[in-house]
Structure formats: C-alpha cells, structure tokens
mmCIF entry with sequence, helices, sheets and N, C-alpha, C, O atoms, coordinates in Angstrom:
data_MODEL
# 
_entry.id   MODEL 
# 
_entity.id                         1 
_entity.type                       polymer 
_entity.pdbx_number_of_molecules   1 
# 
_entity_poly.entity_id                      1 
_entity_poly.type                           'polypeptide(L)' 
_entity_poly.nstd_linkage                   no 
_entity_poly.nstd_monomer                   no 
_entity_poly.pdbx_seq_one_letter_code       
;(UNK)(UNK)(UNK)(UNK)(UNK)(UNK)(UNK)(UNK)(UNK)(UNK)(UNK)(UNK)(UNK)(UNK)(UNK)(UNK)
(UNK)(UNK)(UNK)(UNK)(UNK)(UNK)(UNK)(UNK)(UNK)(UNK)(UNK)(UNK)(UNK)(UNK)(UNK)(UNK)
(UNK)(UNK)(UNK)(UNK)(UNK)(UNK)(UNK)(UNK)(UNK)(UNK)(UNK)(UNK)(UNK)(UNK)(UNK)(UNK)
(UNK)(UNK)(UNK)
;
_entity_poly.pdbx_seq_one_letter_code_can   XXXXXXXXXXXXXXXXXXXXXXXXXXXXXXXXXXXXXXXXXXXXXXXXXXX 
_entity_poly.pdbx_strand_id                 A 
# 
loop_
_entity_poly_seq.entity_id 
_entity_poly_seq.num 
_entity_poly_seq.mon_id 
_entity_poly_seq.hetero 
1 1  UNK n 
1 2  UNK n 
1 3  UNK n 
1 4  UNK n 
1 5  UNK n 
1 6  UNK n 
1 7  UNK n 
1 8  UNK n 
1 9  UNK n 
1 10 UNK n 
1 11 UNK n 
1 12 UNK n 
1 13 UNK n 
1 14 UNK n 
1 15 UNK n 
1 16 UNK n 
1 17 UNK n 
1 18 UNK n 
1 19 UNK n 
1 20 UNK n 
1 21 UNK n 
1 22 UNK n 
1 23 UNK n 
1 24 UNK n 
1 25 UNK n 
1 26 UNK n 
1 27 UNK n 
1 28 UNK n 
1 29 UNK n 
1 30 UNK n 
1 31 UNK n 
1 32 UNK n 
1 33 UNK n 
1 34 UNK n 
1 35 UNK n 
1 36 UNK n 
1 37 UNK n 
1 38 UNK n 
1 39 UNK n 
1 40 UNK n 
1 41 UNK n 
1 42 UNK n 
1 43 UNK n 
1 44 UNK n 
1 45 UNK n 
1 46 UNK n 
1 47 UNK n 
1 48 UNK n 
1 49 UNK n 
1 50 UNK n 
1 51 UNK n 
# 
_struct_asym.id          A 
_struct_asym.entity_id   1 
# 
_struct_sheet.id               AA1 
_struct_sheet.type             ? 
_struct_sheet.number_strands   3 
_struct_sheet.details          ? 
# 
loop_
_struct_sheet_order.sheet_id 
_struct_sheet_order.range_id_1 
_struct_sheet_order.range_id_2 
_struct_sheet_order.offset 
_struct_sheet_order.sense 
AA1 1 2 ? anti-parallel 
AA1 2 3 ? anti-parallel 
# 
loop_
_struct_sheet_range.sheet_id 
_struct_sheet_range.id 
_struct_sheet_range.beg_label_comp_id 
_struct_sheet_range.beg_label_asym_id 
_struct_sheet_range.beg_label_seq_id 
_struct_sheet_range.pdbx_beg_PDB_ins_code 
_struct_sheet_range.end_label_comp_id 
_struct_sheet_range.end_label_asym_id 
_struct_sheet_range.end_label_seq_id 
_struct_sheet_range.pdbx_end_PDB_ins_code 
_struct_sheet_range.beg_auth_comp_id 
_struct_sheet_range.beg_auth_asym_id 
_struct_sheet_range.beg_auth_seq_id 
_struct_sheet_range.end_auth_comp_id 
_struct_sheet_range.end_auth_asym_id 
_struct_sheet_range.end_auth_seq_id 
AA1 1 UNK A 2  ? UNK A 8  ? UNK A 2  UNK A 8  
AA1 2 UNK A 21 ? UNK A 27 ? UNK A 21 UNK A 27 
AA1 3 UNK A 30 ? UNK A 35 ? UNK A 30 UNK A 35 
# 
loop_
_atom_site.group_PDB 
_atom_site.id 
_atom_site.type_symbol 
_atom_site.label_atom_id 
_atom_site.label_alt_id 
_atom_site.label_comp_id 
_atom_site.label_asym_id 
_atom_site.label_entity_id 
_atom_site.label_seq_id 
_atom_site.pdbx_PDB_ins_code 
_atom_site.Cartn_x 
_atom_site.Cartn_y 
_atom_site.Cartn_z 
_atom_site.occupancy 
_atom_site.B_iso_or_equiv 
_atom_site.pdbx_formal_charge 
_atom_site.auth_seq_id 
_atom_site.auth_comp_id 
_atom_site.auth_asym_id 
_atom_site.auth_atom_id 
_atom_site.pdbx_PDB_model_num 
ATOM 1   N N  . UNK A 1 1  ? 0.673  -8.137  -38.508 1.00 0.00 ? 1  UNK A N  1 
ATOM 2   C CA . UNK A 1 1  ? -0.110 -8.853  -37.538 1.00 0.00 ? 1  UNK A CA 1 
ATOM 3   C C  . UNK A 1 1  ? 0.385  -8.517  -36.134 1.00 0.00 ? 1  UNK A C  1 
ATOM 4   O O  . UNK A 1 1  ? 1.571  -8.462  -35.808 1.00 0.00 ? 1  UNK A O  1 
ATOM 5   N N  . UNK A 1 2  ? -0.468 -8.339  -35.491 1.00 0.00 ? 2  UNK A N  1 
ATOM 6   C CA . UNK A 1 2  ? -0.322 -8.341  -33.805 1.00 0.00 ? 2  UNK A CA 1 
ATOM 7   C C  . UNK A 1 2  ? -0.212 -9.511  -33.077 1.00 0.00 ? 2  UNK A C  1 
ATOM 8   O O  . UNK A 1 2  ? -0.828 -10.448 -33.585 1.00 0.00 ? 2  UNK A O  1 
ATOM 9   N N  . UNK A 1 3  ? 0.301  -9.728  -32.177 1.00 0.00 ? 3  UNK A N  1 
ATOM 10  C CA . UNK A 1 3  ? 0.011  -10.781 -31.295 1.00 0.00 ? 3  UNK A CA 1 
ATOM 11  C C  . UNK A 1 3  ? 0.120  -10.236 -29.901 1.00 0.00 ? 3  UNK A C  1 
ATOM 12  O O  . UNK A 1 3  ? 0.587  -9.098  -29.930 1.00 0.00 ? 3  UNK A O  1 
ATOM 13  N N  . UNK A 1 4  ? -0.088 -10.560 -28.979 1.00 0.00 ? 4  UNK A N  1 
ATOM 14  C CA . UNK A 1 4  ? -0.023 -10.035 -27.631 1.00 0.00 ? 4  UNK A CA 1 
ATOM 15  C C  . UNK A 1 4  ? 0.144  -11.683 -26.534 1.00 0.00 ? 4  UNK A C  1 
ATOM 16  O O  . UNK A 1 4  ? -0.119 -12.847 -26.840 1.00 0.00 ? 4  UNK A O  1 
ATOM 17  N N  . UNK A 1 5  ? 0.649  -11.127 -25.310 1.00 0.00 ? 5  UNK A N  1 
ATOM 18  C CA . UNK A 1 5  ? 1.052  -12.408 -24.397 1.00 0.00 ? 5  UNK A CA 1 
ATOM 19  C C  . UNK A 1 5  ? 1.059  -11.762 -23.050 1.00 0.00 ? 5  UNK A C  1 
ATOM 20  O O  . UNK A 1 5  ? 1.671  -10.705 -22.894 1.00 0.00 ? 5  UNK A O  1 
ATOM 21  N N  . UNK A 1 6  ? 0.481  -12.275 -22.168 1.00 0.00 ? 6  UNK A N  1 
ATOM 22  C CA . UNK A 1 6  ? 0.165  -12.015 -20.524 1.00 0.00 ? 6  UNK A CA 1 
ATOM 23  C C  . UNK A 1 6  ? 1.250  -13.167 -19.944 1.00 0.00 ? 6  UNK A C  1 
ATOM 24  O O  . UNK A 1 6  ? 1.225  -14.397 -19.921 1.00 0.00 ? 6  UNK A O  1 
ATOM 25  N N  . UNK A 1 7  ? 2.341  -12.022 -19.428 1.00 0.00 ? 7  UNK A N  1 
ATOM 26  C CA . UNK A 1 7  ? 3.196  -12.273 -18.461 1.00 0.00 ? 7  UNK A CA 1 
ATOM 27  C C  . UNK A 1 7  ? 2.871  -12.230 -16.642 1.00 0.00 ? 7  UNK A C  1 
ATOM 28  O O  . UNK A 1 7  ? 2.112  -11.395 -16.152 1.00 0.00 ? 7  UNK A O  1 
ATOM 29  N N  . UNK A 1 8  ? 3.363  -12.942 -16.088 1.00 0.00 ? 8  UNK A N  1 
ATOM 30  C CA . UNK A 1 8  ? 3.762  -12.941 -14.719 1.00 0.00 ? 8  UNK A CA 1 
ATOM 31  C C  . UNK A 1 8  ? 5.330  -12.361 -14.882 1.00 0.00 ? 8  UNK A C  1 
ATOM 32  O O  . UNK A 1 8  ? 6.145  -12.945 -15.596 1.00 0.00 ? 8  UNK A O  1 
ATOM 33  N N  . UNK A 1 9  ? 5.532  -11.601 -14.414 1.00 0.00 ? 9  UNK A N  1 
ATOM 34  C CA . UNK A 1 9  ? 7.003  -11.005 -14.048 1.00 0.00 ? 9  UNK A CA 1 
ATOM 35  C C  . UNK A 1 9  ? 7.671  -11.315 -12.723 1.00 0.00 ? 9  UNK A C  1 
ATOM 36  O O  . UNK A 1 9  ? 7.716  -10.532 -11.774 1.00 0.00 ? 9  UNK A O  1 
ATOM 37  N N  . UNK A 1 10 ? 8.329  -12.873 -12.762 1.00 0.00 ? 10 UNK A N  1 
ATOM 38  C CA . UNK A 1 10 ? 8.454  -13.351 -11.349 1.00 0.00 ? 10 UNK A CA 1 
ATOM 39  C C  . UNK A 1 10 ? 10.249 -12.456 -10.700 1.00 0.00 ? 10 UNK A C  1 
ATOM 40  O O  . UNK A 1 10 ? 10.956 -12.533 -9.696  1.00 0.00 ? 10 UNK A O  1 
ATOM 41  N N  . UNK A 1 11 ? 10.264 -11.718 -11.970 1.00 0.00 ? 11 UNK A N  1 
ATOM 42  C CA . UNK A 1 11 ? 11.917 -11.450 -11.772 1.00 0.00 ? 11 UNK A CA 1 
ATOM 43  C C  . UNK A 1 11 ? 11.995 -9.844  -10.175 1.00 0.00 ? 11 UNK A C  1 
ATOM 44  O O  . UNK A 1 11 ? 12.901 -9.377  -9.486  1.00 0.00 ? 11 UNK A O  1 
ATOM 45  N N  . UNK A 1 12 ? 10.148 -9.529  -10.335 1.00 0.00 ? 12 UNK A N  1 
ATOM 46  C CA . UNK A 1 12 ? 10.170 -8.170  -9.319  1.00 0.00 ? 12 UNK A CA 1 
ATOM 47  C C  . UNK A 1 12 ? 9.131  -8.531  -8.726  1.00 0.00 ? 12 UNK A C  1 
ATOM 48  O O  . UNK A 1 12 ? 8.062  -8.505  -9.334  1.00 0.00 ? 12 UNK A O  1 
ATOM 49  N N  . UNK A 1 13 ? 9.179  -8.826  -7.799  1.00 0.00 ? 13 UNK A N  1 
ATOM 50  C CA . UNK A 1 13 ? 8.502  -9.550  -6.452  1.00 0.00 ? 13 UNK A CA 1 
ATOM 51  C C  . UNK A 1 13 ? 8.723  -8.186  -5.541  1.00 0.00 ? 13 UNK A C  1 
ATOM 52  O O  . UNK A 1 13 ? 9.647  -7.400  -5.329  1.00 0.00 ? 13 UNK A O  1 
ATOM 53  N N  . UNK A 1 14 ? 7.235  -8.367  -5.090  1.00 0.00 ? 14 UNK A N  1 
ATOM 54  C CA . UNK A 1 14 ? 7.155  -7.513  -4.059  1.00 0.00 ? 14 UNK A CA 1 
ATOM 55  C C  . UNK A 1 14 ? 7.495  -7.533  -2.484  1.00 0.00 ? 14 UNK A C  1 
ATOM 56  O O  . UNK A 1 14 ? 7.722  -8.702  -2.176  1.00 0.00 ? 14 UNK A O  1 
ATOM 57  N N  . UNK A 1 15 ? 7.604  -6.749  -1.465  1.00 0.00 ? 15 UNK A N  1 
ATOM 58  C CA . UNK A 1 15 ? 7.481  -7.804  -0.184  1.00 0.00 ? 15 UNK A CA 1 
ATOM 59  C C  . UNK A 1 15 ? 6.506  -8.371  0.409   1.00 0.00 ? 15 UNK A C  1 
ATOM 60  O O  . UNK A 1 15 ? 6.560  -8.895  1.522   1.00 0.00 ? 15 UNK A O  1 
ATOM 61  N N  . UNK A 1 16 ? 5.645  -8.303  -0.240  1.00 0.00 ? 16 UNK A N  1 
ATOM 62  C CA . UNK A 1 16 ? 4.314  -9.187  -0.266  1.00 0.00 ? 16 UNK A CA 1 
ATOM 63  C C  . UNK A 1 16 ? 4.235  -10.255 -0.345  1.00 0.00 ? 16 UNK A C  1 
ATOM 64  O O  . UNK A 1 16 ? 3.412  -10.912 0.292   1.00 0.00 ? 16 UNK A O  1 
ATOM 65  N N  . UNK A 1 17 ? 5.178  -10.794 -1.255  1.00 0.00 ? 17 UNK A N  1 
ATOM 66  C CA . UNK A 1 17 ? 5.161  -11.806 -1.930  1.00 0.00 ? 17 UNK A CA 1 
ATOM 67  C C  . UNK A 1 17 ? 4.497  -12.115 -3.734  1.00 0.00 ? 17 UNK A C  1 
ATOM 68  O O  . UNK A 1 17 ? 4.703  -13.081 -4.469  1.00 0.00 ? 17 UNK A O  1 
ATOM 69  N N  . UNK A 1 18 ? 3.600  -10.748 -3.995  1.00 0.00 ? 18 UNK A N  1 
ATOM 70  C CA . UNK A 1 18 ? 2.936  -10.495 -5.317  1.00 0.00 ? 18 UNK A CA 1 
ATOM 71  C C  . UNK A 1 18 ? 4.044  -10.245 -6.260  1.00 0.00 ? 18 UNK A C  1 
ATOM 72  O O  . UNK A 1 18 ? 5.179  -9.782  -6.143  1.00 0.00 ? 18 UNK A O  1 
ATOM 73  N N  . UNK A 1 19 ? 3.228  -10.773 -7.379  1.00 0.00 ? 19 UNK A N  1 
ATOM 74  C CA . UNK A 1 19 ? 4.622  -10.175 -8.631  1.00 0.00 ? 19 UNK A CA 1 
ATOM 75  C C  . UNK A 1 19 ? 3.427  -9.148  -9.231  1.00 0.00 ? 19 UNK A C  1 
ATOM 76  O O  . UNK A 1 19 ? 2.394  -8.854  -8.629  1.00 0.00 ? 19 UNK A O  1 
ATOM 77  N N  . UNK A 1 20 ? 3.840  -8.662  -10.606 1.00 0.00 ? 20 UNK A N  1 
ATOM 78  C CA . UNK A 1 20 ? 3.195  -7.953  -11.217 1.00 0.00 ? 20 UNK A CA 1 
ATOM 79  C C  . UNK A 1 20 ? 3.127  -8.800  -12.437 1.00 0.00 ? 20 UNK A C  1 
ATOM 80  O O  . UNK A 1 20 ? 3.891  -9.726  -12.709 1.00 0.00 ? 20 UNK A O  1 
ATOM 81  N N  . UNK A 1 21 ? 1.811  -8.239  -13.357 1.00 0.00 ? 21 UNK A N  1 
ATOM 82  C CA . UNK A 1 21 ? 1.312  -9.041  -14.697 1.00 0.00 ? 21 UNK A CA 1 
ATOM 83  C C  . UNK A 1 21 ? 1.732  -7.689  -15.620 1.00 0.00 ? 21 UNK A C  1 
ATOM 84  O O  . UNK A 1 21 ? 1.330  -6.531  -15.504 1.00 0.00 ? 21 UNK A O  1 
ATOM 85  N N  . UNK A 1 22 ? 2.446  -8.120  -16.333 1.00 0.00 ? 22 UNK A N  1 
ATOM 86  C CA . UNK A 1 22 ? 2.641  -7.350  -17.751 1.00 0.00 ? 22 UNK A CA 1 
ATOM 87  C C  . UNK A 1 22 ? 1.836  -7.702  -19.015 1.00 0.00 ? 22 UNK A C  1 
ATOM 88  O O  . UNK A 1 22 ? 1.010  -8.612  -18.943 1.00 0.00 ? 22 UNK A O  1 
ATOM 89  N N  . UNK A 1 23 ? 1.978  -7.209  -19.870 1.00 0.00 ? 23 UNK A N  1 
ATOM 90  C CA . UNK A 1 23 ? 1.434  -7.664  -21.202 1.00 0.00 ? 23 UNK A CA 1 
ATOM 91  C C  . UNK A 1 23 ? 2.682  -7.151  -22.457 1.00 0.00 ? 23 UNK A C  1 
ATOM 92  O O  . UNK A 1 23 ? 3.241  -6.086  -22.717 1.00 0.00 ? 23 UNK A O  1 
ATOM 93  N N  . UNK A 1 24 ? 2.725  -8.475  -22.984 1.00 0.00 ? 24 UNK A N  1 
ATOM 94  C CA . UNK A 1 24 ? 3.854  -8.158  -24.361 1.00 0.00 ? 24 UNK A CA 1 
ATOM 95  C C  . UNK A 1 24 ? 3.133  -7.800  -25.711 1.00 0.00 ? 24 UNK A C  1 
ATOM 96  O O  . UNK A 1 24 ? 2.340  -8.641  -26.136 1.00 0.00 ? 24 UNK A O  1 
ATOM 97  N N  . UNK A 1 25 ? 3.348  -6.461  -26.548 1.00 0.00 ? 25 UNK A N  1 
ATOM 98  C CA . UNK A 1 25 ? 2.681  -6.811  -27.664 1.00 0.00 ? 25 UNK A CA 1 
ATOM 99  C C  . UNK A 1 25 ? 3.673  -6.634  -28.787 1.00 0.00 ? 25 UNK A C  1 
ATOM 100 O O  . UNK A 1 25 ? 4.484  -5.730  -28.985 1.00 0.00 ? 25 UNK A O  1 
ATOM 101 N N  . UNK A 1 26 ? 3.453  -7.521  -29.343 1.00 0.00 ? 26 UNK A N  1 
ATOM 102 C CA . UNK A 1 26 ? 4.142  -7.845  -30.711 1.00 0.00 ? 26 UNK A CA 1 
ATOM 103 C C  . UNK A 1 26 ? 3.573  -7.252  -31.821 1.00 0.00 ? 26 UNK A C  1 
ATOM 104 O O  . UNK A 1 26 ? 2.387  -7.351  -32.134 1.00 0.00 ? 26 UNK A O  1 
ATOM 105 N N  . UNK A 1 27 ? 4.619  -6.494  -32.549 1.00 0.00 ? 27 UNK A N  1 
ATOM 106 C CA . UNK A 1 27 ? 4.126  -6.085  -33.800 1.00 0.00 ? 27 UNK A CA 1 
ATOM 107 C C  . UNK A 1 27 ? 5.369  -5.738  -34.800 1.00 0.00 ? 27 UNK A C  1 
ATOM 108 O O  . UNK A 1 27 ? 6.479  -5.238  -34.617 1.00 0.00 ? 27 UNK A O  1 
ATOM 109 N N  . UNK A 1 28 ? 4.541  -6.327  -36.153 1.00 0.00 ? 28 UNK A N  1 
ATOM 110 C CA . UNK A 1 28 ? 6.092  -5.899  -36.891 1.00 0.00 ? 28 UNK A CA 1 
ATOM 111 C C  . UNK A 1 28 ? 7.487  -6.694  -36.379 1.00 0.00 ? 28 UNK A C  1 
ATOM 112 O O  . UNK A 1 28 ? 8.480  -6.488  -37.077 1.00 0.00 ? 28 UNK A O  1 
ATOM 113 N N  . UNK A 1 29 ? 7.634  -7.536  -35.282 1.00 0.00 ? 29 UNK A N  1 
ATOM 114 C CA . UNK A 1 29 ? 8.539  -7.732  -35.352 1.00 0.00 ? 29 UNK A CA 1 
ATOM 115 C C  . UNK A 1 29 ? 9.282  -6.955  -33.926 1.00 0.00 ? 29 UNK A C  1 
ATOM 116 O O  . UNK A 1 29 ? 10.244 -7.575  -33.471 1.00 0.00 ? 29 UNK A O  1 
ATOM 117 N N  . UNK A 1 30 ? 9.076  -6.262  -33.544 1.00 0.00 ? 30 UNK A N  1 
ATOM 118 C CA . UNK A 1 30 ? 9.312  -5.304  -32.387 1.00 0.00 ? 30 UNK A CA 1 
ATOM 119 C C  . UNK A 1 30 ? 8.072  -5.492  -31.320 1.00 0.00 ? 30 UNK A C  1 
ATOM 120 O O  . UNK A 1 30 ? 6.851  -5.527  -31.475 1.00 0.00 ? 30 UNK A O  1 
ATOM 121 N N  . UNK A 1 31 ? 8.984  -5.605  -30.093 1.00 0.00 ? 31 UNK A N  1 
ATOM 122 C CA . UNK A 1 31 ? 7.953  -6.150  -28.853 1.00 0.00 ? 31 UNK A CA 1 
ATOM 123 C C  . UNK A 1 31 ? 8.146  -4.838  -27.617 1.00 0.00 ? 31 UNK A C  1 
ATOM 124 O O  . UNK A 1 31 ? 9.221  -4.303  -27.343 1.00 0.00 ? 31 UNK A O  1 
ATOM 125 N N  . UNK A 1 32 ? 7.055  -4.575  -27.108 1.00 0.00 ? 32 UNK A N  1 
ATOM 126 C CA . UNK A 1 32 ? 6.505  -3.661  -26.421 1.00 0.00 ? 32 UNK A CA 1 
ATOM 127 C C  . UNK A 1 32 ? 6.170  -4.171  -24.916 1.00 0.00 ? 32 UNK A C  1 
ATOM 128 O O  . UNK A 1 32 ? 5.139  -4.844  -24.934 1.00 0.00 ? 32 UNK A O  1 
ATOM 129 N N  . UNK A 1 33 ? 6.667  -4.066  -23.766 1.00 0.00 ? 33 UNK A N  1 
ATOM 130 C CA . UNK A 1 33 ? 6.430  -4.696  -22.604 1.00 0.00 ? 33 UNK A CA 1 
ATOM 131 C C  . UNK A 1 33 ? 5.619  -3.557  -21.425 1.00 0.00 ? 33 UNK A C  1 
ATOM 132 O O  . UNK A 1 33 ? 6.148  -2.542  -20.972 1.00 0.00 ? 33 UNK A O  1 
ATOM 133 N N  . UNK A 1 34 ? 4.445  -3.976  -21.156 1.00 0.00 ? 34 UNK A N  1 
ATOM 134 C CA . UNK A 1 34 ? 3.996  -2.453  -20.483 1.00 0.00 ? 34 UNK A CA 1 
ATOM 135 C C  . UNK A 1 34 ? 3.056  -3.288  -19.154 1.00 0.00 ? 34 UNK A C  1 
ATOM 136 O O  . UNK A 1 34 ? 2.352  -4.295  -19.223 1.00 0.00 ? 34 UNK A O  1 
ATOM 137 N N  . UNK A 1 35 ? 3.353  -2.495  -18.100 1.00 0.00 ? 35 UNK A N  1 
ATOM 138 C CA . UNK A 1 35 ? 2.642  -3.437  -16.948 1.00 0.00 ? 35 UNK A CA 1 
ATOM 139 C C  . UNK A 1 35 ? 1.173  -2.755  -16.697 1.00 0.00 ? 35 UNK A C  1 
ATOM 140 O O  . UNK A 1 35 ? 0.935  -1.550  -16.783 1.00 0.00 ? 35 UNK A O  1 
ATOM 141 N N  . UNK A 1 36 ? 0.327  -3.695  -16.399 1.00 0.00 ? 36 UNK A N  1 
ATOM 142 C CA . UNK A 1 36 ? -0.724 -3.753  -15.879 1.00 0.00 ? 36 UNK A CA 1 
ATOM 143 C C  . UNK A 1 36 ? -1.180 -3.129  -14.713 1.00 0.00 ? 36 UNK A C  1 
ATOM 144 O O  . UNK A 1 36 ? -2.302 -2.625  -14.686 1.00 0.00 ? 36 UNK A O  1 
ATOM 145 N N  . UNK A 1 37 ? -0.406 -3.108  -13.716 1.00 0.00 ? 37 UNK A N  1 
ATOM 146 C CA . UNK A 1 37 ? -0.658 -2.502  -12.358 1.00 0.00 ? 37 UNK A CA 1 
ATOM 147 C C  . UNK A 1 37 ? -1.684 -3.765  -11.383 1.00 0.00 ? 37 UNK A C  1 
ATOM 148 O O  . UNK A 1 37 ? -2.320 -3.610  -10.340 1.00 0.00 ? 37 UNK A O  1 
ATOM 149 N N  . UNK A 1 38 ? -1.587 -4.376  -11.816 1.00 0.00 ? 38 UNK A N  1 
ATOM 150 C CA . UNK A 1 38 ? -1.785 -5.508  -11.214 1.00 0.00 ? 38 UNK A CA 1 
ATOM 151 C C  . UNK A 1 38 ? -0.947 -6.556  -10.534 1.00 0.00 ? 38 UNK A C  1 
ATOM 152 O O  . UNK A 1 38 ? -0.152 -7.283  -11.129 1.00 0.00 ? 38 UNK A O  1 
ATOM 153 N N  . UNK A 1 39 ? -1.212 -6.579  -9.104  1.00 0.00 ? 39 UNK A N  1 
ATOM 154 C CA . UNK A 1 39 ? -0.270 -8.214  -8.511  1.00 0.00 ? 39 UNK A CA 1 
ATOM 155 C C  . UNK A 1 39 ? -0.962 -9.439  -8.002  1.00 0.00 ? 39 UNK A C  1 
ATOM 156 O O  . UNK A 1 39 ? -1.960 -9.429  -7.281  1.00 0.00 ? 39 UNK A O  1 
ATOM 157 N N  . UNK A 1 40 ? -0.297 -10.553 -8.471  1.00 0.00 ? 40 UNK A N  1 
ATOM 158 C CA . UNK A 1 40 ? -1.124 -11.660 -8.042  1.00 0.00 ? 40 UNK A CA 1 
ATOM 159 C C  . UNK A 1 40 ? 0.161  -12.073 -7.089  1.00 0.00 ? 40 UNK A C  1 
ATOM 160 O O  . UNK A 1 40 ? 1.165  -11.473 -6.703  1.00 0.00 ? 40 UNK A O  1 
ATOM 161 N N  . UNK A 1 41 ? -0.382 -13.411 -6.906  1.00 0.00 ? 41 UNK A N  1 
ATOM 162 C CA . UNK A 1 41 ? 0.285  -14.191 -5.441  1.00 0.00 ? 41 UNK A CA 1 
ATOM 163 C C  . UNK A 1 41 ? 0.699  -15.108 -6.843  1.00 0.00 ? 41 UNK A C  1 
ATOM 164 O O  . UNK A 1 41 ? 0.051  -15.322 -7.868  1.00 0.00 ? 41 UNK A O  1 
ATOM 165 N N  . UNK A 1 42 ? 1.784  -15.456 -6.508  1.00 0.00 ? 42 UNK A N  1 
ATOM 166 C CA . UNK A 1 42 ? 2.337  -17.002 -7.227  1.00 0.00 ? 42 UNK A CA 1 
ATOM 167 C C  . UNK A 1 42 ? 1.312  -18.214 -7.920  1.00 0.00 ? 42 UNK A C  1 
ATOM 168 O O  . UNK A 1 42 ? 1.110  -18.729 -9.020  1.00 0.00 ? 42 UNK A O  1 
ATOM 169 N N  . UNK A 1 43 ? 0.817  -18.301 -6.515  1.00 0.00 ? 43 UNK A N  1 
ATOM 170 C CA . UNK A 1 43 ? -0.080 -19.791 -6.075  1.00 0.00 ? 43 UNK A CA 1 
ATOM 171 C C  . UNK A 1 43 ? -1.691 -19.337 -7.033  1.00 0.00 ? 43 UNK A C  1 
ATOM 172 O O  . UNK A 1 43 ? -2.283 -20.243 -7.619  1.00 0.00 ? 43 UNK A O  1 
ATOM 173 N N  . UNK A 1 44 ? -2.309 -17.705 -7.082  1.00 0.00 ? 44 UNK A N  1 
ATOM 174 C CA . UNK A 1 44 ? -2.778 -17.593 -8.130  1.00 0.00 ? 44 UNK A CA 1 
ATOM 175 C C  . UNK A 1 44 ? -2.710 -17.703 -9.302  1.00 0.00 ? 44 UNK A C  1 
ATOM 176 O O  . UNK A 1 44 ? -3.814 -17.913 -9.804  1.00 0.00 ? 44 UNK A O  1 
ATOM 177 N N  . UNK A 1 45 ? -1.649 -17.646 -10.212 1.00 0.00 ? 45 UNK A N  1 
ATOM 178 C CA . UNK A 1 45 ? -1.349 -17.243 -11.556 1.00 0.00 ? 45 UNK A CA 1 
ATOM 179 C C  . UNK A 1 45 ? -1.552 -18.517 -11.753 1.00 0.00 ? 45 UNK A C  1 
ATOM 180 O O  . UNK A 1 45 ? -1.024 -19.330 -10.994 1.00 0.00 ? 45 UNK A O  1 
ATOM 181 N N  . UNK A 1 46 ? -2.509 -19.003 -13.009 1.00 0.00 ? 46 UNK A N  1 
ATOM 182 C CA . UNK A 1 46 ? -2.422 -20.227 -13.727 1.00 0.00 ? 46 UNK A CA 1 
ATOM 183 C C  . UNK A 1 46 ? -1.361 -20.456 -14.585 1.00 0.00 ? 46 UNK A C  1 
ATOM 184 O O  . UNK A 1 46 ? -1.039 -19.543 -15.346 1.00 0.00 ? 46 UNK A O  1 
ATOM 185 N N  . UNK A 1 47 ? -0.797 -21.434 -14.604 1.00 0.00 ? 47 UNK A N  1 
ATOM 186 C CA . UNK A 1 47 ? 0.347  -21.278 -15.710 1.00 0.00 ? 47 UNK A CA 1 
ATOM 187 C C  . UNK A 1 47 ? -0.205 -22.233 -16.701 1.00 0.00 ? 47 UNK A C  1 
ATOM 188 O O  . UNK A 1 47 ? -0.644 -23.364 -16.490 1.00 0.00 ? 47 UNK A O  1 
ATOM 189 N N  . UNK A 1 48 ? -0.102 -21.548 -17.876 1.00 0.00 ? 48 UNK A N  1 
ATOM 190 C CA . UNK A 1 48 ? -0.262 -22.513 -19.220 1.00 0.00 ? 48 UNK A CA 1 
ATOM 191 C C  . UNK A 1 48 ? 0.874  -23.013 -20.000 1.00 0.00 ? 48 UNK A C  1 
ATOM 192 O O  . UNK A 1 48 ? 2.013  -22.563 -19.874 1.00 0.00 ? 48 UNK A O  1 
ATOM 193 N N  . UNK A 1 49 ? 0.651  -23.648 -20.548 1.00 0.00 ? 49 UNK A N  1 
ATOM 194 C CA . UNK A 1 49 ? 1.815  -24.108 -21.908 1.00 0.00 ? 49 UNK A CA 1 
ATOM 195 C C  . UNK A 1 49 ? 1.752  -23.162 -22.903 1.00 0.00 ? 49 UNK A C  1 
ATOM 196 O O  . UNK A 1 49 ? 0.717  -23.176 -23.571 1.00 0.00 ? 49 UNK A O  1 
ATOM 197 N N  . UNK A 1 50 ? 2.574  -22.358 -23.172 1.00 0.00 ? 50 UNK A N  1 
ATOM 198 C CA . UNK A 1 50 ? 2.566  -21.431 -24.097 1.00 0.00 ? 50 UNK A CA 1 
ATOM 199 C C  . UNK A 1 50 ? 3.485  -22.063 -25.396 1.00 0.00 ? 50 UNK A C  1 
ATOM 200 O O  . UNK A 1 50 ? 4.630  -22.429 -25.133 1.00 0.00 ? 50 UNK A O  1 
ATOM 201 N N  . UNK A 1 51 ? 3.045  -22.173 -26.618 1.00 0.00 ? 51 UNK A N  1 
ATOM 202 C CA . UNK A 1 51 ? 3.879  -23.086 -27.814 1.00 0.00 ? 51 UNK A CA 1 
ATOM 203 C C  . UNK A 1 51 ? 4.178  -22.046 -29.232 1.00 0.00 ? 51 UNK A C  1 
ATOM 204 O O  . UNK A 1 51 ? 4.766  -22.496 -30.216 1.00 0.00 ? 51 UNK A O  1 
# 
C-alpha cells in the first residue's frame, strides 16, 4: 500500500519569508521525500490535524 502526505518544510525558509511544500510517499515501509517547487507564505498553508 501507498500512502502519501503534503508537507510544509518550515525547517528552509526562504528570504522571502516562503517555505517550500514537499510531498512524502510511503511505500513498503520506506519513505521518499521530494519537493514540489512550490512556496507558500506561512499565513497561507492550512494546517490540519494529521492522526
């Protein structure tokens, strides 16, 4: 089974103030982290409860 998860990566901030969005995919047991090329602003990113 796969699963996948959309990160905010607040750890590499730009001087913008943007971070970048990654995506994690899970498989097998072994996780894969690959960025998007995308930056949002903080105050954009919705944050959910992830469980």
């Amino acid at each position: 089974m796969v699963t996948y998860k959309i990160l905010l990566d607040t750890r590499r901030a730009k001087a913008d103030g943007t971070y970048p969005i990654q995506i994690r995919i899970t498989s097998n047991r072994q996780s894969i982290t690959s960025n998007t090329g995308v930056f949002v602003n903080d105050k954009q990113w919705e944050r959910v409860r992830q469980c």
